[in-house]
LUMBA-178041 format. One record per atom (N, C-alpha, C): residue number from 1; x, y, z; atom name. Coordinates in steps of 0.02 Angstrom, whole numbers, plus 50000, padded with zeros to 5 digits. Example, Ala and Ser with C-alpha at 12.3 -4.5 7.8 and 13.67 -1.06 7.14 Angstrom:
<sites>
   num       X       Y       Z   atome
     1   50660   49716   50390       N
     1   50615   49775   50390      CA
     1   50660   49835   50390       C
     2   50642   49888   50354       N
     2   50684   49947   50357      CA
     2   50645   50002   50394       C
</sites>
This chain:
<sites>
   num       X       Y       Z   atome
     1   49481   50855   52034       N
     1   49514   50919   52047      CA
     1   49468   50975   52023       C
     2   49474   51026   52076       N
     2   49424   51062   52048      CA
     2   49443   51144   51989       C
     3   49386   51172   51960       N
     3   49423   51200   51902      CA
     3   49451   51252   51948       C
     4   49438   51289   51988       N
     4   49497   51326   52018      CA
     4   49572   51319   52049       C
     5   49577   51255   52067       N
     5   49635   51211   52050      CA
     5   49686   51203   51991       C
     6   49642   51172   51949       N
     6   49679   51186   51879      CA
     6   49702   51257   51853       C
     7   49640   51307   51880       N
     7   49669   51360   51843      CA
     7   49725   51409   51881       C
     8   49743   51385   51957       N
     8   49779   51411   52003      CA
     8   49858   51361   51969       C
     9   49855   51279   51954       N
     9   49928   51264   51930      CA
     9   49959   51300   51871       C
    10   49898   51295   51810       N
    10   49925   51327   51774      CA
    10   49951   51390   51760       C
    11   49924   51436   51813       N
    11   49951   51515   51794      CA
    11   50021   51488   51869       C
    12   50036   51444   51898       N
    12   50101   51439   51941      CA
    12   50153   51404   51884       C
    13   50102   51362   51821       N
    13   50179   51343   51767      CA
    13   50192   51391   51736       C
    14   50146   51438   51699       N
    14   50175   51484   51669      CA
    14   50204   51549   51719       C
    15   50214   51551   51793       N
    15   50233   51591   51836      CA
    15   50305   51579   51841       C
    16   50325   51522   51849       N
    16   50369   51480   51859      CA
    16   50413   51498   51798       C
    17   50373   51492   51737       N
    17   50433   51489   51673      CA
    17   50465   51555   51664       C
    18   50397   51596   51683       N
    18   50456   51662   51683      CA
    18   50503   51685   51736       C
    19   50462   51657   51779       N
    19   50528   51669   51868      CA
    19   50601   51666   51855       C
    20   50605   51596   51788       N
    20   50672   51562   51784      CA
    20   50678   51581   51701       C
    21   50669   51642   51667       N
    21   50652   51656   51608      CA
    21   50732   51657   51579       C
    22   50776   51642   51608       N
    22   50858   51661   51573      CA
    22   50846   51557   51549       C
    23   50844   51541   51611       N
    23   50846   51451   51613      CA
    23   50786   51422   51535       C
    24   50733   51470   51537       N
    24   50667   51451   51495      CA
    24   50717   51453   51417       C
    25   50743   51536   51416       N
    25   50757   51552   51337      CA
    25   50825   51508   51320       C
    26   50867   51496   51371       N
    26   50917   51450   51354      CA
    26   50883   51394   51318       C
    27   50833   51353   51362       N
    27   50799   51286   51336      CA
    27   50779   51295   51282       C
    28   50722   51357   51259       N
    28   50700   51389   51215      CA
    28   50765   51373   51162       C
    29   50786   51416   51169       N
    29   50841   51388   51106      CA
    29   50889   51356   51068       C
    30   50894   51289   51135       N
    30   50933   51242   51114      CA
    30   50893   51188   51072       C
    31   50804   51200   51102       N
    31   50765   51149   51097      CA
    31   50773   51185   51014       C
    32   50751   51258   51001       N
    32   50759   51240   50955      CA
    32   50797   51240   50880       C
    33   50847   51247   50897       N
    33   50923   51206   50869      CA
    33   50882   51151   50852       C
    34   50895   51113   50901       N
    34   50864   51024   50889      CA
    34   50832   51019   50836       C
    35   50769   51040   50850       N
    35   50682   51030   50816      CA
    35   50721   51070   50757       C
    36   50749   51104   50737       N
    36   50759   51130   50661      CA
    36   50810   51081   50630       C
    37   50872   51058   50661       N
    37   50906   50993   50639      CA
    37   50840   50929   50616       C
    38   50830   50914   50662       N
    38   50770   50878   50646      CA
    38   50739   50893   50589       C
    39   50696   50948   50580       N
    39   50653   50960   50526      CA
    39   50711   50956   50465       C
    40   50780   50984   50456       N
    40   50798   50990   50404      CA
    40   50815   50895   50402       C
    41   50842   50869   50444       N
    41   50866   50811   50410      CA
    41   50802   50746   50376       C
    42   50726   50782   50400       N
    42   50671   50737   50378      CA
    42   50662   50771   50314       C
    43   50664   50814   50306       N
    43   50662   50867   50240      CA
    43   50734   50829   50187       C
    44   50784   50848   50231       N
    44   50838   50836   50167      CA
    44   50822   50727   50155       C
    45   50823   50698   50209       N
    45   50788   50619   50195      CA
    45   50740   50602   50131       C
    46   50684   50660   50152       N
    46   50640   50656   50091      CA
    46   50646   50668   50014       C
    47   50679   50727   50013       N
    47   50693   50770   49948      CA
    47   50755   50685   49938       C
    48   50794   50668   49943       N
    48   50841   50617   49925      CA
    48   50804   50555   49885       C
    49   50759   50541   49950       N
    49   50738   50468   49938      CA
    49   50679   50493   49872       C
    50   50660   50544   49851       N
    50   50628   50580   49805      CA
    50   50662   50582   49748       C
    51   50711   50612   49740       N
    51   50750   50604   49690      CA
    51   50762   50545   49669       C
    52   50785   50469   49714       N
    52   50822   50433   49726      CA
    52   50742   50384   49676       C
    53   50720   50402   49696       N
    53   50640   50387   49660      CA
    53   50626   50404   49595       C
    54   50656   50455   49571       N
    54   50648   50468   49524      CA
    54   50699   50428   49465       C
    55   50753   50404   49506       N
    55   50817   50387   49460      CA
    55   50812   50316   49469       C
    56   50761   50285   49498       N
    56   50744   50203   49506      CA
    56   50701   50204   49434       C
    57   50648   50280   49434       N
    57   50609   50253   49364      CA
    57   50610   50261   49300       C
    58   50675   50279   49314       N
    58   50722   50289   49244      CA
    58   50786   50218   49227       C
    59   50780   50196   49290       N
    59   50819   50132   49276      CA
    59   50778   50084   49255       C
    60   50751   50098   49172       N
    60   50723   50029   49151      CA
    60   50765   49968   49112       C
    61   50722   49910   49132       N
    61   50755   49860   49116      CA
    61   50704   49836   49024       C
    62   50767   49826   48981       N
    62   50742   49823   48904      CA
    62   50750   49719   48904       C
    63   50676   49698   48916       N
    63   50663   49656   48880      CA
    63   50658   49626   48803       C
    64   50708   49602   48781       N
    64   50701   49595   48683      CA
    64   50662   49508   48685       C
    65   50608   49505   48632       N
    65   50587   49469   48622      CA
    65   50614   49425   48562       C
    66   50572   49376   48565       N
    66   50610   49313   48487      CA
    66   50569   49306   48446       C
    67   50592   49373   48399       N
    67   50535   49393   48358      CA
    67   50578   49385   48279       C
    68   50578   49419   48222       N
    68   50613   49395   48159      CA
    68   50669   49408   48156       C
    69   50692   49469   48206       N
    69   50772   49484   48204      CA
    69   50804   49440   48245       C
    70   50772   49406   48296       N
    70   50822   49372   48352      CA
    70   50825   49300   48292       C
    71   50750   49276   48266       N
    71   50757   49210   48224      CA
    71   50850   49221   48179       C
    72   50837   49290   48155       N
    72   50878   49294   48100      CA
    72   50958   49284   48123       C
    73   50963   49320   48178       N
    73   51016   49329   48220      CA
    73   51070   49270   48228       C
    74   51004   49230   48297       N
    74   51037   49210   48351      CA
    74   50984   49122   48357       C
    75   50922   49151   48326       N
    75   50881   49082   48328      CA
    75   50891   49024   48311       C
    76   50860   48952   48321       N
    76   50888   48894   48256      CA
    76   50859   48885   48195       C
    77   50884   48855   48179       N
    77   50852   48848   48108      CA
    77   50839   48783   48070       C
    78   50802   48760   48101       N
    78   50787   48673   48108      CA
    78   50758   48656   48016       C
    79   50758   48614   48030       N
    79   50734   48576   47933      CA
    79   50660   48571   47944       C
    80   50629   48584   47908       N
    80   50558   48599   47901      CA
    80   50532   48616   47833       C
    81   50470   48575   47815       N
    81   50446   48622   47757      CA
    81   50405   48651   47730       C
    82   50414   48706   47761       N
    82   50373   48747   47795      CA
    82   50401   48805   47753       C
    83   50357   48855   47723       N
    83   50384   48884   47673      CA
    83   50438   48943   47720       C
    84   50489   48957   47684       N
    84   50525   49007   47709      CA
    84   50544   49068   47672       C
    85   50562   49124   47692       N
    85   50589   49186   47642      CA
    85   50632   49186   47613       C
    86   50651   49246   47604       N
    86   50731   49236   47562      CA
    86   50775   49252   47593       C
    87   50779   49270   47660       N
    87   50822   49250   47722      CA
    87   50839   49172   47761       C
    88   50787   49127   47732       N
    88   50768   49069   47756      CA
    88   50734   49085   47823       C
    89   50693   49094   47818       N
    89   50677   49127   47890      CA
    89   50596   49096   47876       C
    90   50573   49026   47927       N
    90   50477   49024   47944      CA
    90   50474   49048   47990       C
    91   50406   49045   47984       N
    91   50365   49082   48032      CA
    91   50375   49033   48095       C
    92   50377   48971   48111       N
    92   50400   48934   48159      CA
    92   50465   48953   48191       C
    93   50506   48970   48170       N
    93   50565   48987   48183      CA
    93   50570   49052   48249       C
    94   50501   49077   48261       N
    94   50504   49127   48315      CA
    94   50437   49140   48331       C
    95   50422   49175   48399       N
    95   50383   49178   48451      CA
    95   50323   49232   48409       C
    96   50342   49271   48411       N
    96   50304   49360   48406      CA
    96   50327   49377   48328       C
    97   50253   49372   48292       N
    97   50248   49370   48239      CA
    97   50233   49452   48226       C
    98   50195   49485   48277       N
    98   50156   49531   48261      CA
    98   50158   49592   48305       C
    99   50118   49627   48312       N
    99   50109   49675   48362      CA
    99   50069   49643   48416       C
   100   50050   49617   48394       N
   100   49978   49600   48442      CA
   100   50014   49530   48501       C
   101   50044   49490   48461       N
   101   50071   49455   48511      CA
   101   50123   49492   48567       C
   102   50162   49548   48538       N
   102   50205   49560   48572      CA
   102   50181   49601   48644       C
   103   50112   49655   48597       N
   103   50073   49680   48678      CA
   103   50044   49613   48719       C
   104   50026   49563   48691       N
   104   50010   49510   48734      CA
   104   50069   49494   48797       C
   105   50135   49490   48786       N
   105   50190   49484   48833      CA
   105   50193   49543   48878       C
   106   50163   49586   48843       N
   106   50206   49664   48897      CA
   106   50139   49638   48929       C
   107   50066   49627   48928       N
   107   50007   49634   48973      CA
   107   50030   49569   49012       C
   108   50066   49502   48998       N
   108   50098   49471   49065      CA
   108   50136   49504   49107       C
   109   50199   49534   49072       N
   109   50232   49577   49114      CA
   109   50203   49605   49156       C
   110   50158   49643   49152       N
   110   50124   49714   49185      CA
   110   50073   49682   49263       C
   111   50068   49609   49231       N
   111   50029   49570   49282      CA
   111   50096   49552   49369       C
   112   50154   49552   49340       N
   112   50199   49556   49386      CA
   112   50212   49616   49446       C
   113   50212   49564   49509       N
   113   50210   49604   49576      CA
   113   50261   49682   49574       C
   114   50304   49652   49550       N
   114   50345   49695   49535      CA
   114   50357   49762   49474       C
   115   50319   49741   49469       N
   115   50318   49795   49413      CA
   115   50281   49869   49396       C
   116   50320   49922   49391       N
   116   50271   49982   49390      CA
   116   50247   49997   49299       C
   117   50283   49978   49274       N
   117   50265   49983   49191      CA
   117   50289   49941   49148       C
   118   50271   49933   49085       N
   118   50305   49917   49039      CA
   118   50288   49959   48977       C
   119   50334   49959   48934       N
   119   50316   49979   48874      CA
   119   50330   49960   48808       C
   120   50301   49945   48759       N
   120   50324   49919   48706      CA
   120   50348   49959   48645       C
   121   50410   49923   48616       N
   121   50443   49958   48576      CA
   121   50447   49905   48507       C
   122   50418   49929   48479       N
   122   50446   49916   48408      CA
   122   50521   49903   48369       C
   123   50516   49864   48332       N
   123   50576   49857   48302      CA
   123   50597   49932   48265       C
   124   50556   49951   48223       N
   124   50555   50025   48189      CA
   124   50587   50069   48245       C
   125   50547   50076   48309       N
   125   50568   50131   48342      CA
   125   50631   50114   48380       C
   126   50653   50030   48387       N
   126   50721   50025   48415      CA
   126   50768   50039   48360       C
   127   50776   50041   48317       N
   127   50797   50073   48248      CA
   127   50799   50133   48269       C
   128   50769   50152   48260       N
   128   50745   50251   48278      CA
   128   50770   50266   48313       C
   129   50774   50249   48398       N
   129   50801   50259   48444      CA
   129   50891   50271   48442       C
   130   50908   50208   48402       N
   130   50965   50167   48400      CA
   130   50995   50236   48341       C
   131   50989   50250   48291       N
   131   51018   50276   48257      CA
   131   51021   50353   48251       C
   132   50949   50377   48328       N
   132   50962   50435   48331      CA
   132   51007   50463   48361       C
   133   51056   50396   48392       N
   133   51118   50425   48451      CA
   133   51150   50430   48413       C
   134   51173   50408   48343       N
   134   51236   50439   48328      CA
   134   51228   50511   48278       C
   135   51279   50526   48258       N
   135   51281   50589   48226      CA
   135   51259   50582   48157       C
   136   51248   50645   48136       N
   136   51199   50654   48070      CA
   136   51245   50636   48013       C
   137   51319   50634   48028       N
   137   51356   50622   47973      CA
   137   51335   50538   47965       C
   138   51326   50504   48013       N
   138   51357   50422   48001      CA
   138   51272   50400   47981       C
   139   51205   50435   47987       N
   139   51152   50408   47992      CA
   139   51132   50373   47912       C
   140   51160   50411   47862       N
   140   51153   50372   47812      CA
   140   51187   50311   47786       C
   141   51231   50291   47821       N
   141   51260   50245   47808      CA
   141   51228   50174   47835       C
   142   51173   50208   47882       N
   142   51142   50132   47886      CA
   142   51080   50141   47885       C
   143   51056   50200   47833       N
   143   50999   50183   47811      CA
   143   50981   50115   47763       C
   144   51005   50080   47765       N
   144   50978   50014   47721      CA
   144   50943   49996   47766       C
   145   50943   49987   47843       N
   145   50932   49955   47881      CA
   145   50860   49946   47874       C
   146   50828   49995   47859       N
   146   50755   50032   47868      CA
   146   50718   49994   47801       C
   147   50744   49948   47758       N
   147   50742   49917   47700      CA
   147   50700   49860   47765       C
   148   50664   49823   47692       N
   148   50612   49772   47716      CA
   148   50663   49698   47760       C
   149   50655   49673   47800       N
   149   50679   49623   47848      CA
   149   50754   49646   47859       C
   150   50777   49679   47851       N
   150   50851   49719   47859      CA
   150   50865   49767   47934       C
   151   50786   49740   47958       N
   151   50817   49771   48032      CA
   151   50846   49727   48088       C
   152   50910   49758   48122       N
   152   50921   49698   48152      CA
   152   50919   49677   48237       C
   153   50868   49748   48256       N
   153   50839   49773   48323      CA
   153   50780   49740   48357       C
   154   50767   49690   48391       N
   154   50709   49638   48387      CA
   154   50664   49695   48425       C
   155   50615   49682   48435       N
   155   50565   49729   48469      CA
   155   50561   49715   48560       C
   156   50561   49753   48579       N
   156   50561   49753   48668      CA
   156   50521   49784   48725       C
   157   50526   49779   48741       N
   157   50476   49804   48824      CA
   157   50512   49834   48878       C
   158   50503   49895   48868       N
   158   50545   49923   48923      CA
   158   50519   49913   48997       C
   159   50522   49858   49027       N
   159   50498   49870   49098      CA
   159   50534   49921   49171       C
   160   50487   49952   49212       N
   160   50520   49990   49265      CA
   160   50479   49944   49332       C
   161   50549   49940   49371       N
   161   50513   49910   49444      CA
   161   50494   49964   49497       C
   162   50460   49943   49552       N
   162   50425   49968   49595      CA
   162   50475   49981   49646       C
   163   50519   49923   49690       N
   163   50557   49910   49710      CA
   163   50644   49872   49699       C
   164   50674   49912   49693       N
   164   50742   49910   49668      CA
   164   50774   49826   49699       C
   165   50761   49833   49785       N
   165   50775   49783   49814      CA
   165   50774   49699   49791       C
   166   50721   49719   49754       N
   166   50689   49647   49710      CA
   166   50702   49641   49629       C
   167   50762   49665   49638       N
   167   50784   49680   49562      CA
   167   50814   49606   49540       C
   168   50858   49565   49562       N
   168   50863   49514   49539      CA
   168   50805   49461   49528       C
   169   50759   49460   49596       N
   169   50707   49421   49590      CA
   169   50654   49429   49500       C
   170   50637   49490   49501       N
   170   50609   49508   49432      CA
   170   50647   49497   49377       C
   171   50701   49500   49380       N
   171   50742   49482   49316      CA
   171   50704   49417   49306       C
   172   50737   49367   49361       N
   172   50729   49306   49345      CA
   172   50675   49299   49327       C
   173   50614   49315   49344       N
   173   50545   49297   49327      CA
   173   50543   49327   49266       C
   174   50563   49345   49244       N
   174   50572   49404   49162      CA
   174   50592   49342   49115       C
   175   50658   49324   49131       N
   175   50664   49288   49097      CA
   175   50625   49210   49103       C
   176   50606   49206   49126       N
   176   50554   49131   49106      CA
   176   50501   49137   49079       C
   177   50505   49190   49049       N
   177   50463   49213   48984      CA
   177   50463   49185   48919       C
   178   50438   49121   48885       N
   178   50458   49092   48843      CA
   178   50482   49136   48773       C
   179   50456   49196   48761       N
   179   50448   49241   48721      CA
   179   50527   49270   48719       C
   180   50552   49294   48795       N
   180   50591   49318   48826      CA
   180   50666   49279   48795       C
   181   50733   49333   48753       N
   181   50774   49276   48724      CA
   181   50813   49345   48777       C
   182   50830   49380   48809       N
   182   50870   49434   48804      CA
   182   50828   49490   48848       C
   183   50903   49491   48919       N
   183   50869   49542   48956      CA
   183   50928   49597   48990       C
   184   50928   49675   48949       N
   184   50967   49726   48949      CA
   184   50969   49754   49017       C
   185   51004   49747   49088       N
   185   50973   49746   49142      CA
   185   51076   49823   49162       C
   186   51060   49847   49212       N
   186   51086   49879   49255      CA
   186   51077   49866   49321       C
   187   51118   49821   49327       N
   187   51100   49794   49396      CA
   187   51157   49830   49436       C
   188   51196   49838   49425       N
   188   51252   49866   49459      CA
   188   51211   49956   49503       C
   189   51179   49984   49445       N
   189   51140   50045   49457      CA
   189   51094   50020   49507       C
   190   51063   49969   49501       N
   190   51016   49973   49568      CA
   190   51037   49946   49632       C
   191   51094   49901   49634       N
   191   51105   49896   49700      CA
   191   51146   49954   49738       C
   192   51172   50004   49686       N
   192   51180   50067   49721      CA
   192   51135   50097   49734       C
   193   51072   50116   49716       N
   193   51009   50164   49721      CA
   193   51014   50118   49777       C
   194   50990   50062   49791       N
   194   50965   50013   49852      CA
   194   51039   50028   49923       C
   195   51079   50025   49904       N
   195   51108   50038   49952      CA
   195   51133   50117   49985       C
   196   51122   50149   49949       N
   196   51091   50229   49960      CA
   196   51033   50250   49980       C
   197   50982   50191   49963       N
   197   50919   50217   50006      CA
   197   50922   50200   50076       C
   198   50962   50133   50092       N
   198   50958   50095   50140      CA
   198   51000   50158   50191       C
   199   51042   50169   50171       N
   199   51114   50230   50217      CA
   199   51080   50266   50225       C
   200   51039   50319   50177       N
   200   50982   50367   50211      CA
   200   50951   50350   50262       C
   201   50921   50299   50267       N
   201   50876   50289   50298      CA
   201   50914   50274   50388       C
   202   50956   50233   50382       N
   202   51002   50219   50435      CA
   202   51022   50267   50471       C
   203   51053   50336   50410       N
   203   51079   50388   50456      CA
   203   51024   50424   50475       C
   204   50960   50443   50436       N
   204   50925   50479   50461      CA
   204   50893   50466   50535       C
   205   50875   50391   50532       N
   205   50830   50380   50612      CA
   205   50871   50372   50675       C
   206   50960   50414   50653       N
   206   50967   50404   50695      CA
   206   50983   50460   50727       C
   207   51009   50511   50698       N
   207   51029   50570   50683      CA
   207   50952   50596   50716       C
   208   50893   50578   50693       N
   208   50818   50611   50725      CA
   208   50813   50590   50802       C
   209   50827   50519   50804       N
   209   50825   50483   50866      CA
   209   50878   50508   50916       C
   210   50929   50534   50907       N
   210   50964   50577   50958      CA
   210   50953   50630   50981       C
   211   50941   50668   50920       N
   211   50919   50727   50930      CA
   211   50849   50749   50985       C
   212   50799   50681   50967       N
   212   50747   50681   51020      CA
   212   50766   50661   51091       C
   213   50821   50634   51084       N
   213   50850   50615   51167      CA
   213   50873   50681   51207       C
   214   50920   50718   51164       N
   214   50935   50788   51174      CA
   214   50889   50824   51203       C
   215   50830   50828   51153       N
   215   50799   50867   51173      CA
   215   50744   50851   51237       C
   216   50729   50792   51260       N
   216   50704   50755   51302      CA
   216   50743   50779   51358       C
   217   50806   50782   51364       N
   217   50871   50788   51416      CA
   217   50865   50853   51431       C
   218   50851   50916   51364       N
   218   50851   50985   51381      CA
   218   50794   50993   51429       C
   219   50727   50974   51423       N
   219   50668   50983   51451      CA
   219   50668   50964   51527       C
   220   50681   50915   51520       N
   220   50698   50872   51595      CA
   220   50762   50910   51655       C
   221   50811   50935   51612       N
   221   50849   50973   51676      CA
   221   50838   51046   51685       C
   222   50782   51051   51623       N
   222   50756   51150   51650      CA
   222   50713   51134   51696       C
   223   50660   51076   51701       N
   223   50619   51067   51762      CA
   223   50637   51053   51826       C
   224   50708   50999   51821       N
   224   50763   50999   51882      CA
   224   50767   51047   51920       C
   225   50803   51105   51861       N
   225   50818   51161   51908      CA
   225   50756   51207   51936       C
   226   50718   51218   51903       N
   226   50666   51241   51936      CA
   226   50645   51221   51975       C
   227   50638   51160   51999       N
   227   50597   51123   52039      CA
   227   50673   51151   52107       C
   228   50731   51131   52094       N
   228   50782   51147   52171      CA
   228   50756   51228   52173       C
   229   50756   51273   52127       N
   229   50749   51325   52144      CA
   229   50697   51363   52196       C
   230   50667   51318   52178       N
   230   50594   51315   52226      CA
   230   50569   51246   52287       C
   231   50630   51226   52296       N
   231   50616   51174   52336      CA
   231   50594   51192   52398       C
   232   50616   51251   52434       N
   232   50566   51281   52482      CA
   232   50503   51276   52480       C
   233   50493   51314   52421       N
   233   50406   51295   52407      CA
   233   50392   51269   52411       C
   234   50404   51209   52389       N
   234   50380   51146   52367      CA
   234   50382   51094   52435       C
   235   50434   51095   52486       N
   235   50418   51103   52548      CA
   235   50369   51106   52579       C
   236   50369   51173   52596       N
   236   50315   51199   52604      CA
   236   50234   51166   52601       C
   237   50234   51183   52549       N
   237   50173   51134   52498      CA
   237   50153   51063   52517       C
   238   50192   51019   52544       N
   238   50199   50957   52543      CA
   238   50184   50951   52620       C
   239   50217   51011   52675       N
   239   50209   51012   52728      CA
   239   50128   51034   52741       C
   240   50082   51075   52690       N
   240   50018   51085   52738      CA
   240   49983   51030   52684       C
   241   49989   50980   52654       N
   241   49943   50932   52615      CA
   241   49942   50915   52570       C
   242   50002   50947   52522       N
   242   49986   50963   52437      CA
   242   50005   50870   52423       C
   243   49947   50851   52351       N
   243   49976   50794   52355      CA
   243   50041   50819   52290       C
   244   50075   50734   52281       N
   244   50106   50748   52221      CA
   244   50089   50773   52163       C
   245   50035   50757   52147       N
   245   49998   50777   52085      CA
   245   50017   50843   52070       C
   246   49993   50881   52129       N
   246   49975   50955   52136      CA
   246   50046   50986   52134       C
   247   50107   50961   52159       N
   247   50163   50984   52152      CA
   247   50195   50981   52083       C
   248   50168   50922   52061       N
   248   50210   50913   51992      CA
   248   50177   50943   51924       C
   249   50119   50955   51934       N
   249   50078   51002   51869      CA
   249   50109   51042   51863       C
   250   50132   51087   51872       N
   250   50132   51174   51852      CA
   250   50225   51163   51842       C
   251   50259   51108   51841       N
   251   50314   51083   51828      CA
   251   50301   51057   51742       C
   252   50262   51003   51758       N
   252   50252   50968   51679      CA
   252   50202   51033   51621       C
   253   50164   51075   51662       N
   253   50127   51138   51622      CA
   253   50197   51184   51587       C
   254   50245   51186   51644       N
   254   50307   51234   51609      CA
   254   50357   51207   51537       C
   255   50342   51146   51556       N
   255   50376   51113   51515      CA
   255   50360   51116   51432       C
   256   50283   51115   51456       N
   256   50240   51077   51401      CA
   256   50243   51162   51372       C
   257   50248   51226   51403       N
   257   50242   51275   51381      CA
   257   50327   51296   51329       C
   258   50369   51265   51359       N
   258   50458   51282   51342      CA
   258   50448   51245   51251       C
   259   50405   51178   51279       N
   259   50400   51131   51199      CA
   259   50364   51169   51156       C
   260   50311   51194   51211       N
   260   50253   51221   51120      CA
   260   50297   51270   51086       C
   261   50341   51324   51127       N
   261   50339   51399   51097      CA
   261   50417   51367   51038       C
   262   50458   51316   51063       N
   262   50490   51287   51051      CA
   262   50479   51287   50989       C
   263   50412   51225   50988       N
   263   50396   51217   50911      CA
   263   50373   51243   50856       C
   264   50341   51299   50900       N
   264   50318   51346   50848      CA
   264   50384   51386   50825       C
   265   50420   51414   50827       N
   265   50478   51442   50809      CA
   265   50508   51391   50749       C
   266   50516   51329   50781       N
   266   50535   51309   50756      CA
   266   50512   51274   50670       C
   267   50440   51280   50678       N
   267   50398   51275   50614      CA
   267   50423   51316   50572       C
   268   50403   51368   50587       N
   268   50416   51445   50569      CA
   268   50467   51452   50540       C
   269   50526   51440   50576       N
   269   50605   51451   50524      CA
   269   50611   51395   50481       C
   270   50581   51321   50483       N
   270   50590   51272   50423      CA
   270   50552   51288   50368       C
   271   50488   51319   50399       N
   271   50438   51347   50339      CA
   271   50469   51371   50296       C
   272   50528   51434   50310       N
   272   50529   51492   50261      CA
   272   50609   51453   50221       C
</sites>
């Protein structure tokens, strides 16, 4: 086709769009209605599943290890003679003697698919933690606690997952942690986050996916009518040689012109 061709359809699509300029600004503005529904519901989708992101990595799960408080607790206490304290408490009697063993468990942890962090907590600071929730009146009353083997907070690993969906699966692997006696989990919280992400997501692609049908439907019957409006022409046209091609450009040019100005507007008002 030659370039005087091209440049004769295109000034007949944009001839065309204004010929029928009441039919154009109608389209014009239903299209963009649409395209701004659209933009807000990918916008409001995002900002959700954003938030919704943020409140997954706050749902951590508190791993407690079997360290001297769980021995003291909850552990056994087999016959051995093996020197013991004055709790009766050996050193056999539990896993995580130290600091060092206990970062050893969080660096397995951290090796898990699932996992975006861990962190380790001290017995001291689960103490700390633990007694900064209550009020300043009751805090002395269990200051003994802070006395030598008198704590009774084992030390833990706060892990956060990546994916909520796989929240039971990681438990389980959590716990086959030989170390692992005790796992503080909210599971109830994540299969709501999980089933709130899932409804977003459901309503959004579909709510977008209509809306593009709509607007597919708007485009298609402003070219309809243009095209009967001019079916003489087009007649015409067909009667001294025109092929199809040549009839249908400056149809699909109008179109493509109703979408751009469409979208730009429509940028424009989601922008601000």
């Amino acid at each position: 086709m030659k370039f005087g061709s091209i440049k004769y359809l295109i000034k007949e699509g944009f001839k065309g769009a204004w010929a029928n300029r009441l039919m154009s600004l109608a389209s014009i503005g239903v299209l963009v209605a649409c395209m701004v529904v659209i933009g807000l519901a990918i916008l409001i989708s995002e900002n959700v599943n954003m938030a919704i992101g943020q409140l997954e990595q706050q749902n951590v799960v508190q791993v407690y290890l079997k360290d001297y408080a769980w021995a003291y607790l909850y552990g056994e206490k087999p016959e051995t003679e093996e020197k013991k304290d004055a709790n009766g408490i050996a050193d056999s009697y539990y896993l995580i003697h130290n600091e060092e063993e206990a970062l050893a468990v969080r660096d397995q942890i951290l090796k898990m698919d699932n996992v975006a962090d861990a962190v380790y907590v001290s017995r001291e600071e689960g103490l700390a933690q633990m007694t900064g929730e209550m009020g300043e009146e009751y805090k002395e009353y269990f200051s003994f606690l802070e006395e030598d083997d008198e704590n009774p907070i084992s030390a833990a690993i706060d892990v956060t997952m990546k994916d909520m969906s796989k929240f039971d699966e990681t438990v389980e692997e959590l716990k086959s942690i030989d170390a692992v006696f005790n796992i503080q989990t909210y599971d109830g919280l994540a299969e709501k986050i999980d089933a709130i992400k899932q409804g977003i997501y459901v309503a959004g692609f579909w709510i977008i996916a209509i809306l593009i049908v709509i607007s597919l439907v708007i485009v298609s019957n402003t070219i309809r009518v243009t095209m009967y409006n001019r079916k003489l022409e087009i007649s015409i046209m067909k009667a001294v040689g025109a092929t199809d091609a040549f009839v249908r450009i400056p149809f699909v040019i109008e179109g493509v012109l109703i979408g751009l100005i469409s979208a730009i507007i429509s940028e424009c008002l989601i922008y601000f």
